[in-house]
VOKENU-241388 format. One record per residue (C-alpha): residue number from 0; residue in three letters; chain; x, z, y. Coordinates in pm, whole numbers, plus 50000, padded with zeros to 5 digits. Each point is the difference from the previous one (the first is absolute). Layout:
BEGIN
<node num="NUM" residu="ALA" chaine="A" x="X" z="Z" y="Y"/>
...
END
This chain:
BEGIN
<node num="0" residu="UNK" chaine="A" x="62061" z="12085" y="27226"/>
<node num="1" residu="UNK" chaine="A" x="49770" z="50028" y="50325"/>
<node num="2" residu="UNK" chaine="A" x="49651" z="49854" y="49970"/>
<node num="3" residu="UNK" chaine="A" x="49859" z="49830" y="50289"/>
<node num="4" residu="UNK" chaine="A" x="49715" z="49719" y="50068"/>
<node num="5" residu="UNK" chaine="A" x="49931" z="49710" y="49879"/>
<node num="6" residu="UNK" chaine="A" x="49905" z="49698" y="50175"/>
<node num="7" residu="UNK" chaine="A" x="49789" z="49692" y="49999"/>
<node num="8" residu="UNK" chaine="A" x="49785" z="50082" y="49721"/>
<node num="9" residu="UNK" chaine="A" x="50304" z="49981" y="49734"/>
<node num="10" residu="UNK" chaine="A" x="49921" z="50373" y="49886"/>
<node num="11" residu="UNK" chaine="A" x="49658" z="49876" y="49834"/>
<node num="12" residu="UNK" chaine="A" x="50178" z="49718" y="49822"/>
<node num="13" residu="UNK" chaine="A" x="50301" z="50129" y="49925"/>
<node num="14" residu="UNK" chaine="A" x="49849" z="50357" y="49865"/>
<node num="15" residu="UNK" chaine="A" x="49846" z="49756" y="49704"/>
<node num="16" residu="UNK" chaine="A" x="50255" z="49733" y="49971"/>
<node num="17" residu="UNK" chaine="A" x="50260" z="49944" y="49691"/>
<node num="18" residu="UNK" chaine="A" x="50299" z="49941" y="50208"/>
<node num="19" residu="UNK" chaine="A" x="50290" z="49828" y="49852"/>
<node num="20" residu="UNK" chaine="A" x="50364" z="50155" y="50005"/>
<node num="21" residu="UNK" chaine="A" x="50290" z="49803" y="50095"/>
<node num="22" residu="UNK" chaine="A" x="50128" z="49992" y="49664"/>
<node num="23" residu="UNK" chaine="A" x="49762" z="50158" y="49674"/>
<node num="24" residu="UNK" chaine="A" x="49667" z="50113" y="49934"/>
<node num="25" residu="UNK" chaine="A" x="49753" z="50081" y="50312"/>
<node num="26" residu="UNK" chaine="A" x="49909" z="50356" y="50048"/>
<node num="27" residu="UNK" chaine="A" x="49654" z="50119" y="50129"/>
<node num="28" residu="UNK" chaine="A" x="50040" z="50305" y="50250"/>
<node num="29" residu="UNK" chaine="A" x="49856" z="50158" y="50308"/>
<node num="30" residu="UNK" chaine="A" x="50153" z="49829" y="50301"/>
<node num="31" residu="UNK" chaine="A" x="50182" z="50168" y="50230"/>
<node num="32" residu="UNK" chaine="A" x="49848" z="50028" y="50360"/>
<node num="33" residu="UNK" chaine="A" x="50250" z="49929" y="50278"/>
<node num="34" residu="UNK" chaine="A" x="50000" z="50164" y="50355"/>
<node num="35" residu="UNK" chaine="A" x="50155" z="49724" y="50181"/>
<node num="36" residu="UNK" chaine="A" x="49693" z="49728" y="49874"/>
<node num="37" residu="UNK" chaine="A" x="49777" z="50291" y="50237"/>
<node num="38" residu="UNK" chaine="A" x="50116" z="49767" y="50344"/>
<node num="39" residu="UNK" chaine="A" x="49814" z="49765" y="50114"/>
<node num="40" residu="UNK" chaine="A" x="50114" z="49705" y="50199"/>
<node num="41" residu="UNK" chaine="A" x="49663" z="49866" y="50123"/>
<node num="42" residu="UNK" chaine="A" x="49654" z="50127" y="50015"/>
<node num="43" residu="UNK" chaine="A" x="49781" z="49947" y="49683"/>
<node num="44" residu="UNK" chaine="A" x="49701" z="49856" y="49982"/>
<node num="45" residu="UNK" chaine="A" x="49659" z="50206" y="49845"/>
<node num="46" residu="UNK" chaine="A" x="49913" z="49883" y="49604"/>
<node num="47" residu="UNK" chaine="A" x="49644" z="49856" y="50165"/>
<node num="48" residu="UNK" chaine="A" x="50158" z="49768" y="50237"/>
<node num="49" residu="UNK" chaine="A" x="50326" z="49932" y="49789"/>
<node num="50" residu="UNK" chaine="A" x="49768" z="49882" y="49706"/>
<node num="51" residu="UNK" chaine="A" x="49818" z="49792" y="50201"/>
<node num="52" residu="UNK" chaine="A" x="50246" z="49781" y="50191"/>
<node num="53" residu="UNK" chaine="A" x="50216" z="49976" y="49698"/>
<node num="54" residu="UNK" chaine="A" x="49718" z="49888" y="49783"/>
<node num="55" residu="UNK" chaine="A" x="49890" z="49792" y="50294"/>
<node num="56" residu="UNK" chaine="A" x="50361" z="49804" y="49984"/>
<node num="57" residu="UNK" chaine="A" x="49984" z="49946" y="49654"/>
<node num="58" residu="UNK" chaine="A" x="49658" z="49806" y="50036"/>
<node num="59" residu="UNK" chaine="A" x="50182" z="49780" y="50279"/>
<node num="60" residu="UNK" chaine="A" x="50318" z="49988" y="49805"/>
<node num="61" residu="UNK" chaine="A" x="49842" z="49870" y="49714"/>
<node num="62" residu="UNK" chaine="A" x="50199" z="50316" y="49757"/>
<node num="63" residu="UNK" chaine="A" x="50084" z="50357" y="50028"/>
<node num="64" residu="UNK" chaine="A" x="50363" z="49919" y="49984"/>
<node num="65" residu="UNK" chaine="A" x="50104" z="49807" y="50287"/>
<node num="66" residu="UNK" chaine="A" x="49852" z="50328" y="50268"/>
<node num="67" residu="UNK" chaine="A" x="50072" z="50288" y="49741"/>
<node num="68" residu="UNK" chaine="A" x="50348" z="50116" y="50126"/>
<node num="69" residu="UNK" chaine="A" x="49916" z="49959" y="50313"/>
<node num="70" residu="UNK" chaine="A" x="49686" z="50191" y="50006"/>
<node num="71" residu="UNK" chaine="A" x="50168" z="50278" y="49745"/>
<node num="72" residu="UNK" chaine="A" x="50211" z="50076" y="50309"/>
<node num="73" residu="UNK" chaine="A" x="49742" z="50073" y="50201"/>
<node num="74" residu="UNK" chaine="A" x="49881" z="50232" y="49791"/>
<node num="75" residu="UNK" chaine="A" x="50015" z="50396" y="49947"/>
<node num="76" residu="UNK" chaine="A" x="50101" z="50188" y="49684"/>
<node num="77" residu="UNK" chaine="A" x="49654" z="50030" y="49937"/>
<node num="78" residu="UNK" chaine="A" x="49875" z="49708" y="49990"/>
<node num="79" residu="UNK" chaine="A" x="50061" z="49890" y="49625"/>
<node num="80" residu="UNK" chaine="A" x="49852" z="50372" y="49874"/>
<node num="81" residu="UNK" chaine="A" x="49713" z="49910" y="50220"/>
<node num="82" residu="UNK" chaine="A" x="49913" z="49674" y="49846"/>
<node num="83" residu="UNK" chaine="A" x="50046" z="50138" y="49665"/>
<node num="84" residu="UNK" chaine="A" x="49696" z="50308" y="50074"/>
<node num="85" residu="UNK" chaine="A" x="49830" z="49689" y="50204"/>
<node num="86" residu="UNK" chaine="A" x="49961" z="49810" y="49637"/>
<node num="87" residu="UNK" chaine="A" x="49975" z="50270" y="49807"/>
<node num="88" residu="UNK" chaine="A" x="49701" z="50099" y="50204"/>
<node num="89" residu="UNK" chaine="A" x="49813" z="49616" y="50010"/>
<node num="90" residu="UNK" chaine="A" x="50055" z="49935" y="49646"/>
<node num="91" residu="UNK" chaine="A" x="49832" z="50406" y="49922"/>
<node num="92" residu="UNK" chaine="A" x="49702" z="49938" y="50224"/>
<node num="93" residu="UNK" chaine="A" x="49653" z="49943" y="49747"/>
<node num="94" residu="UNK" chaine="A" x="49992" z="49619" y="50137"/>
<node num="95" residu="UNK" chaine="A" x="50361" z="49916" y="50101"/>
<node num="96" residu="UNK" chaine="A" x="50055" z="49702" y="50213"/>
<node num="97" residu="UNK" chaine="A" x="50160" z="49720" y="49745"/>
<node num="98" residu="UNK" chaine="A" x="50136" z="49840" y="50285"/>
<node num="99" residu="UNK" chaine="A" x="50188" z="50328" y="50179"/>
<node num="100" residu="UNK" chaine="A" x="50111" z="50114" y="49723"/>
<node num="101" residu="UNK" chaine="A" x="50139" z="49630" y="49962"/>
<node num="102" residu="UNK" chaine="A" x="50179" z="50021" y="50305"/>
<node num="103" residu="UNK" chaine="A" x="50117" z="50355" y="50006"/>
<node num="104" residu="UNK" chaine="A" x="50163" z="49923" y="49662"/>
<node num="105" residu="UNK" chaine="A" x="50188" z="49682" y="50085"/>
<node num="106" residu="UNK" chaine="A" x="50107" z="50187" y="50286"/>
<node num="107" residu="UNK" chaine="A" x="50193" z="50287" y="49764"/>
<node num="108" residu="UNK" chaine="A" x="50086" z="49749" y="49770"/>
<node num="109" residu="UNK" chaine="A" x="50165" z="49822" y="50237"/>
<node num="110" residu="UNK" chaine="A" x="50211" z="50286" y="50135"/>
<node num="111" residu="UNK" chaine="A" x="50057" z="50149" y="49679"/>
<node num="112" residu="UNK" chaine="A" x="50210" z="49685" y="49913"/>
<node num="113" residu="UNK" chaine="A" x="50134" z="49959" y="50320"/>
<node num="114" residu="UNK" chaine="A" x="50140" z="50369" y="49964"/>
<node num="115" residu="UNK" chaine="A" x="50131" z="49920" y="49651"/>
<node num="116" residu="UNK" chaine="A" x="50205" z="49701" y="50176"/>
<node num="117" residu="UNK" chaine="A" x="50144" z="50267" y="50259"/>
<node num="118" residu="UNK" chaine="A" x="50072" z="50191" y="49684"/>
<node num="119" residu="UNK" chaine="A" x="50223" z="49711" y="49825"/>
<node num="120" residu="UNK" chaine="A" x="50119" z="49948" y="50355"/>
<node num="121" residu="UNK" chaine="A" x="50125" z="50324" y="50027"/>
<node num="122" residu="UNK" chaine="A" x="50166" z="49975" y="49635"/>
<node num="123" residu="UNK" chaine="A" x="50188" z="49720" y="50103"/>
<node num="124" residu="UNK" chaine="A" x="50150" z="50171" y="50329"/>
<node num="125" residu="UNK" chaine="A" x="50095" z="50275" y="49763"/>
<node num="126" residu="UNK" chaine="A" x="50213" z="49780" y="49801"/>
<node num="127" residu="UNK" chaine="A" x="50143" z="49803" y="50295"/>
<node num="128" residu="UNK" chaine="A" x="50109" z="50332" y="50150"/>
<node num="129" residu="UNK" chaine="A" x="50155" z="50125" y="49652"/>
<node num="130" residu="UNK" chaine="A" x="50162" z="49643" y="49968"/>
<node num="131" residu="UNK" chaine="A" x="50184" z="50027" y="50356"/>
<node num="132" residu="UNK" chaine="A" x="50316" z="50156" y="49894"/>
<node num="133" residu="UNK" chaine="A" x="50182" z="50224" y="50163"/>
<node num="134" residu="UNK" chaine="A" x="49814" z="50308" y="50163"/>
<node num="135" residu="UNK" chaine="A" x="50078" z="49844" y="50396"/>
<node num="136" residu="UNK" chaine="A" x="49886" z="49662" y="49849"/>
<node num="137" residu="UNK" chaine="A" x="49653" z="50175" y="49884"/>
<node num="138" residu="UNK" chaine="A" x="49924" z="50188" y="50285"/>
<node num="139" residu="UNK" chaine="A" x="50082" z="49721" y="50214"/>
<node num="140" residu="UNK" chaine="A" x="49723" z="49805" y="49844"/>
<node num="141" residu="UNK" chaine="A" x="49747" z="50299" y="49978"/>
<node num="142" residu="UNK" chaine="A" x="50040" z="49998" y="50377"/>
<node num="143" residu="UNK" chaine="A" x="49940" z="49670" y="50045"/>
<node num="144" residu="UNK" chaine="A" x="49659" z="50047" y="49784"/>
<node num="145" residu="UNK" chaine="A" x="49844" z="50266" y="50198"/>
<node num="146" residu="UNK" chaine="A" x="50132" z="49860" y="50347"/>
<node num="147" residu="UNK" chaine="A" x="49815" z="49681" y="49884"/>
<node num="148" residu="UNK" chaine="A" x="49696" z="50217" y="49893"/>
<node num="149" residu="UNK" chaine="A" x="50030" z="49887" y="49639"/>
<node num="150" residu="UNK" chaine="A" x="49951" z="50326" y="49811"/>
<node num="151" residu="UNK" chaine="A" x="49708" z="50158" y="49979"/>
<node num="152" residu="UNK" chaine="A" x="49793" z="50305" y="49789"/>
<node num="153" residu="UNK" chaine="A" x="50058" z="49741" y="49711"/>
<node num="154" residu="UNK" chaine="A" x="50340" z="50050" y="50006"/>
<node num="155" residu="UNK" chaine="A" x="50004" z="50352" y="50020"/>
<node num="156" residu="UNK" chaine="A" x="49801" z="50063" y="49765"/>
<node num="157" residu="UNK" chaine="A" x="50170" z="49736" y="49747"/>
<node num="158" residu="UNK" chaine="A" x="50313" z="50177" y="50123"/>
<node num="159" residu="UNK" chaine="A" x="49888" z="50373" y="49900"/>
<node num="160" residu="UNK" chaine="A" x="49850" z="49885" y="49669"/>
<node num="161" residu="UNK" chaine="A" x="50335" z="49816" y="49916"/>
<node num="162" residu="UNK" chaine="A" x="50164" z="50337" y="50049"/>
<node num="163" residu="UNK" chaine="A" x="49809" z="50252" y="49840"/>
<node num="164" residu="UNK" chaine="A" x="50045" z="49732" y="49670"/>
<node num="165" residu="UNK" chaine="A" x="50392" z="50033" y="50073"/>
<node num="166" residu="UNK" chaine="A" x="49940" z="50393" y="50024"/>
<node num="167" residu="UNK" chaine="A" x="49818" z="50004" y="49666"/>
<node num="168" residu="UNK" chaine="A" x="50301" z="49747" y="49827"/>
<node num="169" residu="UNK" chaine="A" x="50247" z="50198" y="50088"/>
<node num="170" residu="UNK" chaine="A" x="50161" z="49734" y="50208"/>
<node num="171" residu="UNK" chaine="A" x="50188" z="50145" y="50235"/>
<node num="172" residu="UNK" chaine="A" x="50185" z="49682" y="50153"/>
<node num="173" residu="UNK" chaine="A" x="49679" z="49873" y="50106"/>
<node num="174" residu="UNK" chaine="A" x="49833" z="50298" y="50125"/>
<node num="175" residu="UNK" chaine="A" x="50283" z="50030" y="50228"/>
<node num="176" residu="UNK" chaine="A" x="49934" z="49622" y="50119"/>
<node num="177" residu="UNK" chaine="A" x="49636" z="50045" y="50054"/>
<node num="178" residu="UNK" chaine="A" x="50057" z="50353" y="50183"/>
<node num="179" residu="UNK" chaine="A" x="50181" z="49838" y="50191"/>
<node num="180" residu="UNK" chaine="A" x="49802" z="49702" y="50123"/>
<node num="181" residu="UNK" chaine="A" x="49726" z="50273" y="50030"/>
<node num="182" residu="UNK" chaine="A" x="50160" z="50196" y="50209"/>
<node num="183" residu="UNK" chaine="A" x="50125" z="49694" y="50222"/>
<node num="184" residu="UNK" chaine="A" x="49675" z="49873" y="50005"/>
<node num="185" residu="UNK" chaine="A" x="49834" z="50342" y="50129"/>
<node num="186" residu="UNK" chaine="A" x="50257" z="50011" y="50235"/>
<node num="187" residu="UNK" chaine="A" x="49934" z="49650" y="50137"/>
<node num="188" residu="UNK" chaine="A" x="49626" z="50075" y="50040"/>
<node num="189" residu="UNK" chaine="A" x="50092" z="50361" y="50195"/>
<node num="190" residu="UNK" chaine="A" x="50155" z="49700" y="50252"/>
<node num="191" residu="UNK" chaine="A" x="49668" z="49851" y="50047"/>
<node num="192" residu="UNK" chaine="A" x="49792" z="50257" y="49989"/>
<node num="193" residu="UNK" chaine="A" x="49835" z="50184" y="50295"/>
<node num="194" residu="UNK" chaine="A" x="50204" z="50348" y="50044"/>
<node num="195" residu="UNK" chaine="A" x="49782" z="50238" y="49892"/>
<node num="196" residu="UNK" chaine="A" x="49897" z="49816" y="49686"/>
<node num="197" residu="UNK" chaine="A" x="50345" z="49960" y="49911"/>
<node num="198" residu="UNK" chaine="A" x="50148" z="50340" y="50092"/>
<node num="199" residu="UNK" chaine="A" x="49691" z="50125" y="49724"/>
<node num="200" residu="UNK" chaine="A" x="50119" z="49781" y="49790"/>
<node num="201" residu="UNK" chaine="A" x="50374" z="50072" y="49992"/>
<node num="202" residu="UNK" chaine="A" x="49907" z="50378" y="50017"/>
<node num="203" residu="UNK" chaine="A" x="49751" z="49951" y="49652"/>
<node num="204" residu="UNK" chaine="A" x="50289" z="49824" y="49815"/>
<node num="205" residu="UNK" chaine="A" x="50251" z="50285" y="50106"/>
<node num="206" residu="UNK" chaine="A" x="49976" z="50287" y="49757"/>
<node num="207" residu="UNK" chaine="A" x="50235" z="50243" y="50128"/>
<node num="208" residu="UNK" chaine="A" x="49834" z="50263" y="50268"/>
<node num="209" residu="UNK" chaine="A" x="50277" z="50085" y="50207"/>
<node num="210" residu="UNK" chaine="A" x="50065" z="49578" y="50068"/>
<node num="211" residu="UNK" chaine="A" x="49631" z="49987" y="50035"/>
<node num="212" residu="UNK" chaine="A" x="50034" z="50244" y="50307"/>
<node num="213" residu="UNK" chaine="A" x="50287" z="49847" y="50127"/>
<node num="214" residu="UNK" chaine="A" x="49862" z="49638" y="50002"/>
<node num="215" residu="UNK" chaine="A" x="49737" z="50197" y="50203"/>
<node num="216" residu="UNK" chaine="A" x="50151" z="50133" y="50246"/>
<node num="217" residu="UNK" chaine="A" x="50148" z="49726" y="50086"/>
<node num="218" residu="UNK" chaine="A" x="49717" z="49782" y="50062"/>
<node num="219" residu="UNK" chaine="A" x="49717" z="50242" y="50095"/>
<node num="220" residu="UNK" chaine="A" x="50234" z="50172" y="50274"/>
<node num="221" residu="UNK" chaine="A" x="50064" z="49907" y="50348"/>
<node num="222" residu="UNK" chaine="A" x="50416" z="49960" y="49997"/>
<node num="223" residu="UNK" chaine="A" x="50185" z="50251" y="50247"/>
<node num="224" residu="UNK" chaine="A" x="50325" z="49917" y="49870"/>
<node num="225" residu="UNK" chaine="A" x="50199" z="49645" y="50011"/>
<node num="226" residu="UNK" chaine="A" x="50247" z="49929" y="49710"/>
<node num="227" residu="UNK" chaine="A" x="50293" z="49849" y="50151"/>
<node num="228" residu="UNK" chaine="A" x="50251" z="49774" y="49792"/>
<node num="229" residu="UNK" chaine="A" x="50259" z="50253" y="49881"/>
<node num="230" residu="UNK" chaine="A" x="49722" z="50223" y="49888"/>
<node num="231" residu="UNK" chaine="A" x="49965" z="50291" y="50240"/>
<node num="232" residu="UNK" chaine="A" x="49699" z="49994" y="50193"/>
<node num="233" residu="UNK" chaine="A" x="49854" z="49973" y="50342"/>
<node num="234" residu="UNK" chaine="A" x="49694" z="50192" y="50167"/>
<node num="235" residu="UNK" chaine="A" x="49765" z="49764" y="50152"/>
<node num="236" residu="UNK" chaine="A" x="49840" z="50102" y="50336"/>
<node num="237" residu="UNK" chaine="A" x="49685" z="49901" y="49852"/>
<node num="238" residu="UNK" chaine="A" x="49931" z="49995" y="49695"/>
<node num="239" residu="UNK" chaine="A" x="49923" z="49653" y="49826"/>
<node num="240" residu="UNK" chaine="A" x="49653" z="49952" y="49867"/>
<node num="241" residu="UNK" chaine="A" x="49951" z="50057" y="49647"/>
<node num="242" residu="UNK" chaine="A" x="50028" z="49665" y="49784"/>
<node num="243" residu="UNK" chaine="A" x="49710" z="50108" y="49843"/>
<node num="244" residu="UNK" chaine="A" x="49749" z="50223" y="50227"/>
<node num="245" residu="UNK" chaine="A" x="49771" z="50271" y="49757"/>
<node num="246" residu="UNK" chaine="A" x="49711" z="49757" y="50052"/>
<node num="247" residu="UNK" chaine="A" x="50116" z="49667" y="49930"/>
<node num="248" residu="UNK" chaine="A" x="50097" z="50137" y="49641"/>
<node num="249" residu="UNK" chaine="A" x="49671" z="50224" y="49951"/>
<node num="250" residu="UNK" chaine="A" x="49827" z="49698" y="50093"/>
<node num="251" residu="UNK" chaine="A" x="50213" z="49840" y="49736"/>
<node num="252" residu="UNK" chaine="A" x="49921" z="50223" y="49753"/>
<node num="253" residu="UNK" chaine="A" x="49657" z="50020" y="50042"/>
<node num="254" residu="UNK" chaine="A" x="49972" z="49593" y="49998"/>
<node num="255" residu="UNK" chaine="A" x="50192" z="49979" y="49667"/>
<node num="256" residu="UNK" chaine="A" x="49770" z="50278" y="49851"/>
<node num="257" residu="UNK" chaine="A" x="49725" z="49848" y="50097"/>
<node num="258" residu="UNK" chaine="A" x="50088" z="49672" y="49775"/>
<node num="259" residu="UNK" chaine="A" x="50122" z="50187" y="49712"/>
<node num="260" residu="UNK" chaine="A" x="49657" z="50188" y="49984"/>
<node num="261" residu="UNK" chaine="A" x="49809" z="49703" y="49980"/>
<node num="262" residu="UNK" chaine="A" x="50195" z="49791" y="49706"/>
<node num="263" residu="UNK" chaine="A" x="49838" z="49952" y="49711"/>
<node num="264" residu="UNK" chaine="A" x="50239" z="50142" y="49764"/>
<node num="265" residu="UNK" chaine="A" x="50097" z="50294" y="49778"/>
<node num="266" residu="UNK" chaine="A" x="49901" z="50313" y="50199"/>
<node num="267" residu="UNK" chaine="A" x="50341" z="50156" y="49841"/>
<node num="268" residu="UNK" chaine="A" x="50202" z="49765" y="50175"/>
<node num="269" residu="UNK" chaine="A" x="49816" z="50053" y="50313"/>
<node num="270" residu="UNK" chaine="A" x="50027" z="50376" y="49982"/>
<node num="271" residu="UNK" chaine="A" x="50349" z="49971" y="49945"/>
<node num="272" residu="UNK" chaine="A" x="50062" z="49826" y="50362"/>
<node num="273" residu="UNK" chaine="A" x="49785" z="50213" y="50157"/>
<node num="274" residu="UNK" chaine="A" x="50193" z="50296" y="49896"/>
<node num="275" residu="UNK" chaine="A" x="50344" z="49829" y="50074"/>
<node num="276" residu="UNK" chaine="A" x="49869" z="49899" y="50353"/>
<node num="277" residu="UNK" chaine="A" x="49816" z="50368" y="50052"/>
<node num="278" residu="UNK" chaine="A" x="50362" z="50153" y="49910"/>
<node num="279" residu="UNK" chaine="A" x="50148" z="49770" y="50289"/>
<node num="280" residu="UNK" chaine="A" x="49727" z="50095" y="50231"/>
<node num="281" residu="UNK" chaine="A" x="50043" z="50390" y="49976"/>
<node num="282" residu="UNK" chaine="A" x="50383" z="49936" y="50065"/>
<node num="283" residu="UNK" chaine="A" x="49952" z="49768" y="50295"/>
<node num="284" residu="UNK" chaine="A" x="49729" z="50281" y="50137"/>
<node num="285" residu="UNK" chaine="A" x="50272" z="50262" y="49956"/>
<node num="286" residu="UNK" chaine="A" x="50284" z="49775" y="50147"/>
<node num="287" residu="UNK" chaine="A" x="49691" z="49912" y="50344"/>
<node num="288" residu="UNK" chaine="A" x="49955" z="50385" y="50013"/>
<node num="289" residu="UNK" chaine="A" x="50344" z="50081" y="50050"/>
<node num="290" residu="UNK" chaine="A" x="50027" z="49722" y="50256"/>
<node num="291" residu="UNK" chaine="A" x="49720" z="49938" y="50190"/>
<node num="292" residu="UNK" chaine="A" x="49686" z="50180" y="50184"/>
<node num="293" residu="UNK" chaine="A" x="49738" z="50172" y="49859"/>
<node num="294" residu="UNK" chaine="A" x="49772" z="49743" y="50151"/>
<node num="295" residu="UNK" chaine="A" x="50205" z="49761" y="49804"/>
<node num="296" residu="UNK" chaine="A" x="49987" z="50125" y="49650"/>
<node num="297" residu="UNK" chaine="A" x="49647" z="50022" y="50017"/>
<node num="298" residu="UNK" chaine="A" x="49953" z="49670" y="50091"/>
<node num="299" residu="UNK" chaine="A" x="50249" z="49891" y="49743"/>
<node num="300" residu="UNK" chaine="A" x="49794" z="50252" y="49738"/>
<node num="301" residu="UNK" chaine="A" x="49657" z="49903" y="50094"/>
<node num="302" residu="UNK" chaine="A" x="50093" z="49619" y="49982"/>
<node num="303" residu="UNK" chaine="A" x="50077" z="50082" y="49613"/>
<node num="304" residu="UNK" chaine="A" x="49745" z="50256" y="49918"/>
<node num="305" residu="UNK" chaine="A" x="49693" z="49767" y="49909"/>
<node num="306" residu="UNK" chaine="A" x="50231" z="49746" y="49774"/>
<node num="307" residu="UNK" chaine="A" x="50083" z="50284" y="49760"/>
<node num="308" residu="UNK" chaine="A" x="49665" z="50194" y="49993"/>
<node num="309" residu="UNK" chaine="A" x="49886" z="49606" y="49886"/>
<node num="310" residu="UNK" chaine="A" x="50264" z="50001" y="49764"/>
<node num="311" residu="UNK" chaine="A" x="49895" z="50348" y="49845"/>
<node num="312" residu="UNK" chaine="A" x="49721" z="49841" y="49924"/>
<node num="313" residu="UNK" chaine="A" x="50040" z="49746" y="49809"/>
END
């Protein structure tokens, strides 16, 4: 399964959270990181300023919970990591301040539940998609959800747990269920996603090479030829643009790379993207070298270049 990003914060909380499975015991694994969660609709604001104004509209509000969706929005992936090393580093210092440490803590707490909520949300959605029926029926619904923004990392993550448990039972019937809304789901997301983020995506969760190079070509190429309906094909005068150009998706790349490096969680699981996304890279350099200038592969390399060396790194 691809690993991408994960967003709002959810990867701190959910990397120590019990989760429950739709039906049995809960299971406590690494989550999965998930490419598509790497867009970002609007811009985010810093941890300094975020902390402030949301802490500032719980004081008018009267409560954390009235602003705290609201201001979680707002917020990067970093924010909840952040706060954590924040109170970790008040409550170490030789005279912490009682009253910042106070604050900082109802503050986690605060999300910490709230993210258990989303959790038990996400459970519930689960079930209502595995109650629908008929496959049409389900997907129908599962549409519905994400066109309605109602599924989040929460439900991903409650959805991959929830399958590796019918992996382990041997319960093949509803692995094939829960594949399926997974793969539905990514698909939906691909829909919404900026397209260089999502051709990444759909390229890490394709494992065979030659496809890989054929999905591609296809998007990283300017189009000389038109496909007419009875399948034989036209030249074009000019070719049509590329649906992709080489630097939308390195710029894609090197965004998504960028997030993954800075998550705190296992450093196997972030070595594993790396090396799915480096393998994707080197392909779409090879499939930009065959296609474009020189002047354009180096730009396309030299955009890439300093993500990598980072990731070596680490």
């Amino acid at each position: 399964m691809a690993l991408s990003v994960l967003v709002a914060g959810l990867s701190f909380i959910a990397s120590r959270a019990v989760l429950p499975r739709v039906a049995g015991v809960a299971v406590q694994r690494p989550a999965p990181i998930y490419l598509c969660d790497a867009a970002e609709t609007a811009e985010k604001l810093v941890f300094d300023e975020a902390l402030a104004g949301m802490m500032a509209a719980a004081e008018s509000a009267g409560s954390l919970q009235p602003v705290l969706d609201i201001w979680l929005d707002r917020v990067d992936d970093m924010f909840v990591p952040t706060l954590a090393s924040r109170l970790e580093a008040v409550s170490s210092q030789e005279t912490p301040d009682a009253g910042e440490v106070a604050r900082l803590s109802a503050l986690l707490g605060a999300i910490e539940r709230r993210s258990l909520e989303k959790f038990s949300e996400a459970r519930q959605q689960l079930q209502d998609l595995l109650g629908a029926g008929e496959i049409n029926a389900m997907d129908s619904k599962l549409c519905q959800m994400i066109a309605k923004r109602k599924l989040d990392a929460g439900f991903l993550y409650v959805l991959h747990r929830n399958m590796d448990d019918a992996r382990g039972e041997g319960d093949e019937n509803l692995l094939k269920l829960l594949t399926h809304i997974h793969t539905r789901t990514e698909e939906e997301l691909e829909k919404r996603t900026p397209p260089g983020l999502s051709l990444l995506h759909k390229l890490t969760r394709t494992t065979d090479p030659a496809l890989r190079g054929r999905i591609l070509r296809h998007y990283l190429v300017p189009q000389g030829m038109l496909k007419l309906p009875d399948g034989s094909q036209m030249p074009l005068d000019v070719p049509a643009p590329a649906l992709v150009p080489p630097s939308e998706f390195a710029a894609a790349v090197d965004s998504a790379l960028v997030k993954v490096l800075s998550m705190p969680i296992d450093r196997s699981a972030i070595a594993s993207t790396v090396e799915e996304v480096r393998t994707v890279a080197k392909e779409a350099r090879a499939v930009v070298e065959e296609a474009y200038s020189a002047e354009e592969l180096d730009a396309f390399t030299e955009k890439l270049t300093p993500v990598f060396e980072r990731a070596r790194s680490i």
